[in-house]
N, C-alpha and C positions, 0 to 999 in steps of 0.2 A: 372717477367713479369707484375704483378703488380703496379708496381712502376711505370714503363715502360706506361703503359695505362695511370695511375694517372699522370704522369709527361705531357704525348699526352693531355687530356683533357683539366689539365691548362694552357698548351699555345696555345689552341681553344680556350678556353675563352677567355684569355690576348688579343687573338689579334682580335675580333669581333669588337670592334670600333676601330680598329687603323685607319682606312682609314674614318673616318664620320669627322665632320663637327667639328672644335673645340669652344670650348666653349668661348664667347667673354663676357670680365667682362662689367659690365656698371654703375653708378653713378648719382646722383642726390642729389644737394645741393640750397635750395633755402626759400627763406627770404620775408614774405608777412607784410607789415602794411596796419593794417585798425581799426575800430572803438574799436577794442577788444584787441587795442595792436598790438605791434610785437610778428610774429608767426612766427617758421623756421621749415622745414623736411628736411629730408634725406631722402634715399631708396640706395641700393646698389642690385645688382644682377646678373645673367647669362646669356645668350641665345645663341642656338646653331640653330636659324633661323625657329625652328618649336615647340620646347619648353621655354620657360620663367620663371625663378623663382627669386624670387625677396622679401626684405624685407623695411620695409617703417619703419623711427622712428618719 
């Protein structure tokens, strides 16, 4: 019975965000000259329309 519960729980969990919003990757590459030389970044990251996470090099 045990088990039984434990096994119920974790597929209440598994399936809390099946139906939300999926996660769309996103990128940026880009190349600036000016007085200081050429400079370039990046950034790559996620957003799923209300959240954003995202890293910049």
């Amino acid at each position: 019975m045990r088990i039984f519960g434990f096994l119920l729980a974790a597929a209440f969990l598994a399936s809390c965000g099946a139906n939300g919003a999926p996660l769309r990757p996103n990128a940026n590459v880009g190349v600036s000259v000016g007085n200081g030389g050429v400079n370039t970044n990046a950034s790559v990251g996620a957003t799923n329309g209300t959240v954003s996470v995202g890293v910049g090099f």
